[in-house]
N, CA, C and O atoms as a GROMACS GRO file, in nm:
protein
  316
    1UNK      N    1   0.001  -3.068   0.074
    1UNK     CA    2   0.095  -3.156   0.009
    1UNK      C    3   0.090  -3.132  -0.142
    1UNK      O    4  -0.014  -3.145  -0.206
    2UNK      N    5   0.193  -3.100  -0.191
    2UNK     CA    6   0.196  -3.108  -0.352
    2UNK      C    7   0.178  -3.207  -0.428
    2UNK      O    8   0.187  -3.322  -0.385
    3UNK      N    9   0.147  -3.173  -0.577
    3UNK     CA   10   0.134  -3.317  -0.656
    3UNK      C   11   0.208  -3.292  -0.750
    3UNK      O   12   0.204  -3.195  -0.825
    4UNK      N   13   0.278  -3.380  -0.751
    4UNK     CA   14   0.402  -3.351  -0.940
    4UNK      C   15   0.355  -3.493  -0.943
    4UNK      O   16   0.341  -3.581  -0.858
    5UNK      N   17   0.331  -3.478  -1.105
    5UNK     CA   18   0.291  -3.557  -1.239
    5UNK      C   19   0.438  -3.568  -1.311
    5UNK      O   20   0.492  -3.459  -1.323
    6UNK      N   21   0.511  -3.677  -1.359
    6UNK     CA   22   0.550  -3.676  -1.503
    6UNK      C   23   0.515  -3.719  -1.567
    6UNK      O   24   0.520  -3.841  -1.554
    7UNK      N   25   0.473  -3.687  -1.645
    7UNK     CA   26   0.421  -3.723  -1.794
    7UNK      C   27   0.529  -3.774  -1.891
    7UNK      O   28   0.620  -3.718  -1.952
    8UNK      N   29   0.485  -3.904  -1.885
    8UNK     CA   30   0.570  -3.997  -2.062
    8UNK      C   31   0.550  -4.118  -2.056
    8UNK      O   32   0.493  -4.189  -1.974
    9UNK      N   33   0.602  -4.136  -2.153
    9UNK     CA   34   0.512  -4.341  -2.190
    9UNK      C   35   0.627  -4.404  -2.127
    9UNK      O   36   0.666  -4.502  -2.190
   10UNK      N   37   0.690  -4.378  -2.027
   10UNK     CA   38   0.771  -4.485  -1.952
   10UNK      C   39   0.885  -4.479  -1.988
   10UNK      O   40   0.948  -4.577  -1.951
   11UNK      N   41   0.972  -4.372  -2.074
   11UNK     CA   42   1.128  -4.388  -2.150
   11UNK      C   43   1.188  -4.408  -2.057
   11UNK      O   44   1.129  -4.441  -1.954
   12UNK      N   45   1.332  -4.393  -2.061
   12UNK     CA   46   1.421  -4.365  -1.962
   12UNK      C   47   1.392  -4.213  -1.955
   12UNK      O   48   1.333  -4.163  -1.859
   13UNK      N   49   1.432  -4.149  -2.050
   13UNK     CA   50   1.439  -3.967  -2.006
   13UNK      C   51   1.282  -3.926  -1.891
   13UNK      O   52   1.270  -3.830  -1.814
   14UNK      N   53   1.180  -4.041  -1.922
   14UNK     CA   54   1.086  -4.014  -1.810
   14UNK      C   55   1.120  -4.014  -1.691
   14UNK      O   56   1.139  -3.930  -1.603
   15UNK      N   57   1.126  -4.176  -1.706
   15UNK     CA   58   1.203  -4.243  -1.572
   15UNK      C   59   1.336  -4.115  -1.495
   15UNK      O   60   1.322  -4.045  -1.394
   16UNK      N   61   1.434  -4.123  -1.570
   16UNK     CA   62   1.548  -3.938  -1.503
   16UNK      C   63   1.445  -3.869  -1.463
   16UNK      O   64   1.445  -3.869  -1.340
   17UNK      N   65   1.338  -3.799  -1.514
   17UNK     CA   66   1.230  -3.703  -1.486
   17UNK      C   67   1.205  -3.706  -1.390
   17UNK      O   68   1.238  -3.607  -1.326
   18UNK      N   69   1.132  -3.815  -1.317
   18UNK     CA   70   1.049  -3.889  -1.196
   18UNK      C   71   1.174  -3.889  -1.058
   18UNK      O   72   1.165  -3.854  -0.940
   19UNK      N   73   1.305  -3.953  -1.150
   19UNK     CA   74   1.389  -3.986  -1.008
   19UNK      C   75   1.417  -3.829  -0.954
   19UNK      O   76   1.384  -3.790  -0.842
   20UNK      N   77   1.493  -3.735  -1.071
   20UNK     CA   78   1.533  -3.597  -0.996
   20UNK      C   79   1.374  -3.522  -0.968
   20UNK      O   80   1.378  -3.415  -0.907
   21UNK      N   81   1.284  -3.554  -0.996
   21UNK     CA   82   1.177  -3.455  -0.916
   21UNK      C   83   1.178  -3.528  -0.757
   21UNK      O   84   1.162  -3.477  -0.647
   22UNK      N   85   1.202  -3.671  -0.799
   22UNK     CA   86   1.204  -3.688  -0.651
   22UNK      C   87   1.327  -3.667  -0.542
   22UNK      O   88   1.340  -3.667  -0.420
   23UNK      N   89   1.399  -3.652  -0.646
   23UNK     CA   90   1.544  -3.630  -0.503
   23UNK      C   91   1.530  -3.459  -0.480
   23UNK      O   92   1.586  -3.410  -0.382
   24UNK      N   93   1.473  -3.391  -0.551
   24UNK     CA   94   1.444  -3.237  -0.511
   24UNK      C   95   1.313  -3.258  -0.386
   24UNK      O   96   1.324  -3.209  -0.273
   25UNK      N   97   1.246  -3.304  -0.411
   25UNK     CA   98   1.143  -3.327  -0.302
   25UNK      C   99   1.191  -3.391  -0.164
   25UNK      O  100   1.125  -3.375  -0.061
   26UNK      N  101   1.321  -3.470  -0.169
   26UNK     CA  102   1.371  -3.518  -0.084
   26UNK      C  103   1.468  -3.413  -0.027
   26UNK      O  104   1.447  -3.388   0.092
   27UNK      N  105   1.530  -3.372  -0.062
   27UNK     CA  106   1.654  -3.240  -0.086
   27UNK      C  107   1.578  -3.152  -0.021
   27UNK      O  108   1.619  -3.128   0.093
   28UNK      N  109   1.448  -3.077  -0.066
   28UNK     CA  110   1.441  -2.990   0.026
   28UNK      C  111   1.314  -3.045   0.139
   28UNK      O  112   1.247  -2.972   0.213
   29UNK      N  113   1.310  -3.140   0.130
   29UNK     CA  114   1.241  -3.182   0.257
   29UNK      C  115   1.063  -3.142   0.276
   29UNK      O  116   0.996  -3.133   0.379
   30UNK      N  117   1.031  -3.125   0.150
   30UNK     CA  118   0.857  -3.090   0.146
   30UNK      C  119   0.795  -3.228   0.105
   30UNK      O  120   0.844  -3.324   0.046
   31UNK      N  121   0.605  -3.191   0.183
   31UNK     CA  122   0.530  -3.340   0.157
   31UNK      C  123   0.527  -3.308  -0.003
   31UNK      O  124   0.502  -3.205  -0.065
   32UNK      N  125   0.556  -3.416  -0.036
   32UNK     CA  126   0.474  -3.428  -0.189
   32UNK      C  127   0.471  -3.567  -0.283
   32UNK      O  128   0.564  -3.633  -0.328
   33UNK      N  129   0.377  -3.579  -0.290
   33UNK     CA  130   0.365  -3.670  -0.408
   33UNK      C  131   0.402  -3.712  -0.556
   33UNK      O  132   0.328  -3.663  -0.642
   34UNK      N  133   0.505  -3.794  -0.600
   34UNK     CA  134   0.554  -3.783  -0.746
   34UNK      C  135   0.487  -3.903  -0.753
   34UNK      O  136   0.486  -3.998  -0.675
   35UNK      N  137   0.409  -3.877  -0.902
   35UNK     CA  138   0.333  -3.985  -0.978
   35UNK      C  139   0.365  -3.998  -1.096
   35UNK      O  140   0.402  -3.884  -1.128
   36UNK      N  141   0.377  -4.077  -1.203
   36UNK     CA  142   0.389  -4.093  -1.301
   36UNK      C  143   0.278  -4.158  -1.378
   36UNK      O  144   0.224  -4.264  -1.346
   37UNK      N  145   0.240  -4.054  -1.527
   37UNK     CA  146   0.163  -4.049  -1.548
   37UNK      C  147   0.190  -4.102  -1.730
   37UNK      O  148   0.222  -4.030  -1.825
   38UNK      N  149   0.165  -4.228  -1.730
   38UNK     CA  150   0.169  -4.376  -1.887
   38UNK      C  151   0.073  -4.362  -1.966
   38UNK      O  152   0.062  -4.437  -2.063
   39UNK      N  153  -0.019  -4.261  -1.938
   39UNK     CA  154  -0.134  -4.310  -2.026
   39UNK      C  155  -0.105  -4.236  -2.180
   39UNK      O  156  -0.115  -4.113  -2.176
   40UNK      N  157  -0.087  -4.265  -2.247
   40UNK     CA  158  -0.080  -4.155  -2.365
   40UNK      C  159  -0.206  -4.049  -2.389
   40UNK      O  160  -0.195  -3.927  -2.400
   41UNK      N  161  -0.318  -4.121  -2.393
   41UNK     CA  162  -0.455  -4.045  -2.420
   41UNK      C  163  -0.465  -3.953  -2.342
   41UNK      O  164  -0.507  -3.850  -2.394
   42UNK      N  165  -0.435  -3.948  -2.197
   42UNK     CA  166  -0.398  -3.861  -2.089
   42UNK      C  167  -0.366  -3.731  -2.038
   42UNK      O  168  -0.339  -3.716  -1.919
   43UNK      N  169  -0.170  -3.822  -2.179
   43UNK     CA  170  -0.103  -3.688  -2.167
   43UNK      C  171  -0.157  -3.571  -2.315
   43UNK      O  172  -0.113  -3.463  -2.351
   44UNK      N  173  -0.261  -3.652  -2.363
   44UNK     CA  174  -0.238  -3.567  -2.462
   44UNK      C  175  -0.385  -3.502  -2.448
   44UNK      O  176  -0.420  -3.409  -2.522
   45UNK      N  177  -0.469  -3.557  -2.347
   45UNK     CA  178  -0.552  -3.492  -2.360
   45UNK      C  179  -0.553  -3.328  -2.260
   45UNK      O  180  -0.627  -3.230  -2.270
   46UNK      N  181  -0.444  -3.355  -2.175
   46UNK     CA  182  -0.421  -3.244  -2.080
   46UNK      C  183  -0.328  -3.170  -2.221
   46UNK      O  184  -0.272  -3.066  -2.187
   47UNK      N  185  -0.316  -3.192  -2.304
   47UNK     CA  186  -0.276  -3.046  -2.441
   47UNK      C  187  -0.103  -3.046  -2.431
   47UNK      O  188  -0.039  -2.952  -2.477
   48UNK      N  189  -0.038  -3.161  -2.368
   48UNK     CA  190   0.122  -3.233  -2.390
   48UNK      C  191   0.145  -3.278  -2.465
   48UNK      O  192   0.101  -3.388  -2.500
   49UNK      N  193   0.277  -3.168  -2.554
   49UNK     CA  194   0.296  -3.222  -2.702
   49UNK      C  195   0.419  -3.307  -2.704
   49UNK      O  196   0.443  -3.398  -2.783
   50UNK      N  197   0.508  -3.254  -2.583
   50UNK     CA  198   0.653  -3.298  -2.568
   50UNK      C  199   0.697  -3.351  -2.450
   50UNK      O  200   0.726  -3.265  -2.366
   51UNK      N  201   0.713  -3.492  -2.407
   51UNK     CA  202   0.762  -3.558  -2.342
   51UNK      C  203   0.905  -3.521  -2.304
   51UNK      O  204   0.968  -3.457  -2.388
   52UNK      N  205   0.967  -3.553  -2.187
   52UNK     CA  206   0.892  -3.593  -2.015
   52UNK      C  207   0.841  -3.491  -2.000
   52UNK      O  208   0.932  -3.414  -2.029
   53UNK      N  209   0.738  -3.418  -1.968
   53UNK     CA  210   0.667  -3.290  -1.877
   53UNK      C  211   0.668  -3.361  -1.764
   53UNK      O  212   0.679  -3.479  -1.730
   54UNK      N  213   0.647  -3.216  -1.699
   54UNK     CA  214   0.622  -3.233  -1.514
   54UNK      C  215   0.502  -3.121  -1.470
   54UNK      O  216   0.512  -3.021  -1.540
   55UNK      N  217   0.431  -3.116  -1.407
   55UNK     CA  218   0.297  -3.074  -1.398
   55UNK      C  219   0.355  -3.084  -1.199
   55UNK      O  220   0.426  -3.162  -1.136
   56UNK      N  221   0.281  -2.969  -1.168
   56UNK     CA  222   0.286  -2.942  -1.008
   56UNK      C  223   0.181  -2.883  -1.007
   56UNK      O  224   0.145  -2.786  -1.075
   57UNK      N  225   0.117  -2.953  -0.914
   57UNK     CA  226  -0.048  -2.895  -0.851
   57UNK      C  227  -0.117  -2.838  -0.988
   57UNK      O  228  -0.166  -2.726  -1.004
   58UNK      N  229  -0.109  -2.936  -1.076
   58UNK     CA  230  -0.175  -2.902  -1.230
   58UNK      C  231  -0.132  -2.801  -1.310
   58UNK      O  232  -0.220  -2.744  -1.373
   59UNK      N  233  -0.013  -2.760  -1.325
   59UNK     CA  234   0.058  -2.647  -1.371
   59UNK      C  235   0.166  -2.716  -1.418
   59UNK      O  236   0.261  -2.752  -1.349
   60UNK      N  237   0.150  -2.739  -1.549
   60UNK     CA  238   0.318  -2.742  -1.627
   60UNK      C  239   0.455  -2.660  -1.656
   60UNK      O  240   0.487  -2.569  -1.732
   61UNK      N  241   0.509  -2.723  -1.576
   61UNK     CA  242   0.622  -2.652  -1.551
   61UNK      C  243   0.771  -2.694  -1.631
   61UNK      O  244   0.879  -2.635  -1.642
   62UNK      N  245   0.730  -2.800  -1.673
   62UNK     CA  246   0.884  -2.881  -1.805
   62UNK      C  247   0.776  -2.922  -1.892
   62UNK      O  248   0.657  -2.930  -1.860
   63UNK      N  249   0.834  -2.949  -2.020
   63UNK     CA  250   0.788  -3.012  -2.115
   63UNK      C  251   0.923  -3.017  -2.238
   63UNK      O  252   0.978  -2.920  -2.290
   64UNK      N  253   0.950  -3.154  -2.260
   64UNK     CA  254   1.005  -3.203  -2.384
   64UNK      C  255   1.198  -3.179  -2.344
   64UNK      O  256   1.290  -3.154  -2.422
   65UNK      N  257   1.198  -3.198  -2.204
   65UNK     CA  258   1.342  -3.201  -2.160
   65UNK      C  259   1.341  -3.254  -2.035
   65UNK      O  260   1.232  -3.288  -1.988
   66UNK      N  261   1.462  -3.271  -1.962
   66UNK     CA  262   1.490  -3.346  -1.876
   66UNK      C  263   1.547  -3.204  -1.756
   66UNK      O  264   1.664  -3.168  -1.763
   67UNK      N  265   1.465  -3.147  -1.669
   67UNK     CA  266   1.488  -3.066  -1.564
   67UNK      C  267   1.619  -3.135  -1.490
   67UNK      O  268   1.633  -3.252  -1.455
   68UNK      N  269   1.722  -3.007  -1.476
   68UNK     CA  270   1.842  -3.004  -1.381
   68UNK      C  271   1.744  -3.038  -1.216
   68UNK      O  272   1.629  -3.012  -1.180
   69UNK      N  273   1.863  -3.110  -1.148
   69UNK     CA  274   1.869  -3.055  -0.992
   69UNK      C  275   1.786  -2.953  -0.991
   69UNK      O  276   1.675  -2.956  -1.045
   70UNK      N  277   1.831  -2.858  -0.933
   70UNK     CA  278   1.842  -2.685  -0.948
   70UNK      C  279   1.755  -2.690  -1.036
   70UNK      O  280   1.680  -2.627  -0.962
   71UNK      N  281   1.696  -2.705  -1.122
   71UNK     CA  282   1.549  -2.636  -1.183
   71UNK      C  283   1.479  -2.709  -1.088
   71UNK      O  284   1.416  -2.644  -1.005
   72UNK      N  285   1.474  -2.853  -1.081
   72UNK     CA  286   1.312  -2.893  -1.021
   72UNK      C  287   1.322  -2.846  -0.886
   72UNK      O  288   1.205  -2.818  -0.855
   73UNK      N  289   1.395  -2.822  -0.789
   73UNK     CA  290   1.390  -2.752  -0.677
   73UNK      C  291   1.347  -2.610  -0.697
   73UNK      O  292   1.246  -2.576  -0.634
   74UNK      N  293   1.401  -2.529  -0.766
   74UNK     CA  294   1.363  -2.389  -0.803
   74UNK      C  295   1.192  -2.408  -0.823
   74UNK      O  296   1.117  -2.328  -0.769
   75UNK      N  297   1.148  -2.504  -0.892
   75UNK     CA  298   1.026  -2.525  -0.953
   75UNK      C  299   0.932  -2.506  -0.882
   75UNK      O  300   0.833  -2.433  -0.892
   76UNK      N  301   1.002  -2.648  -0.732
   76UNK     CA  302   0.904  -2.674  -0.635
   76UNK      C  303   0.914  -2.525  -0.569
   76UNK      O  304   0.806  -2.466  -0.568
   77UNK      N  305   1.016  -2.462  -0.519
   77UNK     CA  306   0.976  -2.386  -0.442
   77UNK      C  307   0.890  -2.243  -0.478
   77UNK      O  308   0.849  -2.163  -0.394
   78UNK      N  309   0.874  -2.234  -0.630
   78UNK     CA  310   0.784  -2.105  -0.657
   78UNK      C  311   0.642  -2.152  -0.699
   78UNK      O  312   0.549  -2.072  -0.712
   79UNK      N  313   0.626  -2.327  -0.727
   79UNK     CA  314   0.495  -2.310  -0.733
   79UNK      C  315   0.418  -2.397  -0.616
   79UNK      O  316   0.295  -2.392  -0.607
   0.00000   0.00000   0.00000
């Protein structure tokens, strides 16, 4: 089962982050877990300079934008 993280202090552009990683996870029909991740000390101690990031199975894969459809699916399926 995969793990996607977004990372941000709760904005909306997080919140978009969280919903389309999850409708790609739904879309293509894999187990995975979307968590969202508030802590500031957190994100900054994992070396996140730019909010919303998204992190899959500990691998950052967005940072400091809001992933299309079509990217976070592309995302999930190569990592």
């Amino acid at each position: 089962m995969k793990k996607i993280e977004v990372l941000g202090s709760g904005c909306p552009k997080c919140k978009q982050t969280a919903r389309i990683m999850q409708m790609a996870v739904e879309e293509l029909g894999i187990q995975a877990t979307v968590e969202k991740v508030e802590d500031i000390n957190e994100i900054i101690n994992r070396g996140i300079v730019a909010t919303p990031a998204v992190v899959i199975d500990g691998k950052v894969v967005f940072s400091g934008r809001i992933p299309t459809l079509d990217e976070a699916k592309e995302a999930l399926k190569r990592e």
